[in-house]
C-alpha angles and dihedrals in degrees: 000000000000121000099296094054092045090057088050089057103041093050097049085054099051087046090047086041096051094041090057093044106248115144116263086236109063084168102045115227106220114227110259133190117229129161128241117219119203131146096268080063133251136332122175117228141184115266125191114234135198125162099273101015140052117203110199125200105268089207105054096043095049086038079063098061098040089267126136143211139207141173104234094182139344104309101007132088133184126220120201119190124161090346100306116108122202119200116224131187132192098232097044131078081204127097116180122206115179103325098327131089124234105202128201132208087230138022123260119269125204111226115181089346094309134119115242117191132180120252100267096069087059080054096056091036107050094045077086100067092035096264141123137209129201131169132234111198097179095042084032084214116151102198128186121198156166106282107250106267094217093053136068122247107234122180111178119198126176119200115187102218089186098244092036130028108205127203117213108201111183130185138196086241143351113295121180103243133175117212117221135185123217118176093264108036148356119258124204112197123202125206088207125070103249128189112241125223095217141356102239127347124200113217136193099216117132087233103030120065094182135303135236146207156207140178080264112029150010131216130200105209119203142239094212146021108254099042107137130190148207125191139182138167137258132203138222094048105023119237137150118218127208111196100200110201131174107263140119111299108253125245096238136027124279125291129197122272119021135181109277126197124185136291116271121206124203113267105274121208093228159327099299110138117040127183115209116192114206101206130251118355132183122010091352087075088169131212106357123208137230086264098044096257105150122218101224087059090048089041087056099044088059106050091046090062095039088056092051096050090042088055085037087050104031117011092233125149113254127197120192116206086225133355095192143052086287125148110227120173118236096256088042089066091052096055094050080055097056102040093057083051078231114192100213121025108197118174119185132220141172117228131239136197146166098231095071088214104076118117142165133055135281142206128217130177126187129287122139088230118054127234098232144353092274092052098060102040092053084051093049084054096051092040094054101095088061130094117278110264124205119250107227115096095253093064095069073077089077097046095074152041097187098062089236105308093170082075091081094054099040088117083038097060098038098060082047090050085053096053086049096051095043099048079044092053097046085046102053099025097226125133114267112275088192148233107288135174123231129157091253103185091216095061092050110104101021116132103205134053110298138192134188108205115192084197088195150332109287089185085057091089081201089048094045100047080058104046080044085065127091084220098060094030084057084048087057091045100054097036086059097047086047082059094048092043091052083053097042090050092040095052098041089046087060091043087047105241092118125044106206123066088180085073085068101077135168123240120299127212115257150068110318085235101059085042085058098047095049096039112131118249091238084064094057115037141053 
């Protein structure tokens, strides 16, 4: 089933599990005292202990270290140590920090309303603040100290992206390397002494056995003959990535860098879990109105109703970004998306404009050029709270983790961009705007089909006295959920799932309230 599935899976039985009413442990971990060894000296904590792994107390060992931890919605938690922040969910072995993935053994376990996590997150985590983290069982010490100065940091993580499973390989600062094949493996060799995480890790990744490592290398052995790979490098922090593919196994060893193409997921049976992205937060309070409204509280607002009316409609599982006044940065909303594996990716915007005219929405999905002058001014706009980029054509490299996974849903997000722009159309009454393409920062990366909606005009004082109602607010929302629900019925109609394409109907004329009231169940329901 690979990683990816696994997580799937894992996360569906713990949501059936707690909504019966079953405890999260069916084997129950026993409370167990360990001591924590920092530099201000030793304080003994409780562990959790079951017979193969140990869960220790996020709070008090990141509290240790002048971290801090704190629970954003029902199930994820941010940690926040020496100005990085890590996302971490309950029913996921993955934590992501920046770009890149943590990945724990176990999952995490709540104990008295408190997160516990294996050792190896502390690893991933604390190479932030210059710091490692290693575990004594028999000593049962946690200790948590400075990073050697004459090796090298290393942290390995393995995501299976169904078509392609990719191997993220960061280190604490550049080092020269040289990349081999043998029958069997891949083998990256660096010119500078590391310090390995571990010895040797099974995986169960369709592609990856297990890898492992020396002072000096580290080798990815594989489950099958014909696997072929590509690799590049990455900068701040450094990493080099290997994409393994089935293919037939090269002649010579691998060179950099090699043609890419995008990520492919397994083919998924429907549209179930859906990330909205309400835009801005914090101190990026994004595009402000005549009257002072701000775009990233109206942006909230609306995501928070269309959530409720897509779980009302269609009994899917949806994630907000953020469903407070946090700041996230743009690649940090893609992540959340794909480590939910979400299906859709929607994130929401309001407009604005010189002329204070303007009104209407419109719908953008992701290209690296922009499709006019508008476009890529509105894009430069959103994508101003992100880090500068460098303009020359090697530097797209640093944008992204996922090697331009958006690629592959490309057809797919622009179908979704056209419902969008249709049900957004009917609700406001305004002539079509129109689907564009700009290279929007916050849909790189994202490894599903994604969408960027600017629902109105927040310059235009008219536009903004509406968008500042509950009532219009509600006309967005469920102009929107009708959008996702015509996707969600046309895609599962070609993988079979539904029988009838005619459910799937454009936009009639009319109020958005009589189409409501005279939508087919079909349109509304899985």
């Amino acid at each position: 089933m690979g990683v990816r599935g696994e997580m799937r899976r894992t996360a569906r039985c713990l949501l059936v599990l707690a909504c019966l009413g079953v405890p999260l442990l069916a084997n129950a971990q026993e409370p167990s005292l360990a001591v924590l060894r920092t530099s201000a000296g030793d304080l003994r904590i409780t562990a959790l202990q079951s017979e193969e792994e140990t869960w220790f107390p996020l709070d008090e060992v990141m509290s240790s270290v002048g971290g801090t931890v704190e629970r954003v919605e029902t199930g994820v938690y941010k940690v926040t140590l020496a100005g990085h922040e890590a996302l971490l969910g309950l029913d996921s072995r993955f934590a992501i920090l920046g770009e890149d993935l943590i990945e724990m053994p176990k999952l995490p376990i709540v104990s008295e309303g408190r997160p516990f996590v294996n050792w190896q997150l502390f690893q991933g985590l604390l190479r932030a603040a210059g710091l490692d983290a290693s575990w004594d069982r028999t000593t049962r010490v946690l200790a948590v100290q400075s990073l050697f100065q004459s090796a090298l940091g290393v942290q390995v993580s393995v995501v299976d992206l169904g078509g392609l499973s990719k191997i993220v390989v960061e280190l604490s600062q550049e080092v020269d390397l040289g990349i081999s094949r043998t029958d069997t493996s891949y083998v990256i060799r660096f010119r500078s002494p590391l310090q390995p995480p571990f010895a040797e890790r099974e995986f169960s990744d369709p592609r990856v056995r297990r890898i492992t490592m020396t002072a000096t290398t580290l080798e990815v052995h594989l489950t099958k003959p014909g696997i072929v790979a590509s690799s590049y490098k990455l900068n701040q922090p450094f990493r080099v990535i290997l994409d393994l593919r089935d293919g037939e196994a090269p002649a010579e060893g691998v060179t950099e860098p090699q043609p890419r193409s995008g990520i492919r997921r397994p083919d998924v049976p429907g549209v179930r879990t859906i990330v909205l992205d309400p835009g801005h937060g914090g101190k990026e309070v994004g595009a402000e109105g005549p009257g002072g409204l701000l775009e990233k509280d109206l942006t909230l607002a609306i995501c928070r109703k269309l959530r409720a009316e897509l779980v009302r409609r269609y009994s899917v599982r949806v994630i907000l970004t953020r469903d407070d006044d946090s700041l996230l940065s743009l690649d940090q909303r893609t992540a959340i998306a794909n480590q939910y594996q979400a299906d859709l990716f929607l994130s929401v915007h309001l407009n604005s404009a010189k002329y204070p005219g303007a009104v209407g929405s419109e719908t953008y999905f992701l290209s690296l050029d922009a499709s006019d002058e508008r476009a890529s001014l509105v894009a430069e706009r959103e994508n101003s709270e992100a880090e500068p980029v460098a303009a020359a054509p090697e530097s797209d490299l640093d944008l992204i983790l996922w090697d331009l996974a958006q690629q592959d849903y490309l057809k797919e997000s622009s179908r979704f961009a056209e419902f969008i722009q249709e049900e957004m159309a009917v609700a406001t009454g305004i002539e079509k705007r129109g689907v564009k393409q700009a290279p929007f920062r916050v849909l790189i990366g994202a490894a599903m089909p994604a969408a960027l909606v600017e629902v109105g005009f927040i310059s235009n004082a008219e536009e903004e006295a509406k968008l500042g109602s509950e009532e219009h607010q509600s006309v967005i929302a469920l102009a929107l959920a009708n959008a996702i629900g015509r996707y969600k019925n046309e895609y599962e109609t070609r993988l079979g799932r539904l029988a009838a394409p005619d459910q799937v109907a454009p936009p009639a004329e009319g109020s958005v309230d009589d189409r409501l009231a005279s939508v087919p169940a079909g349109r509304t329901r899985r």
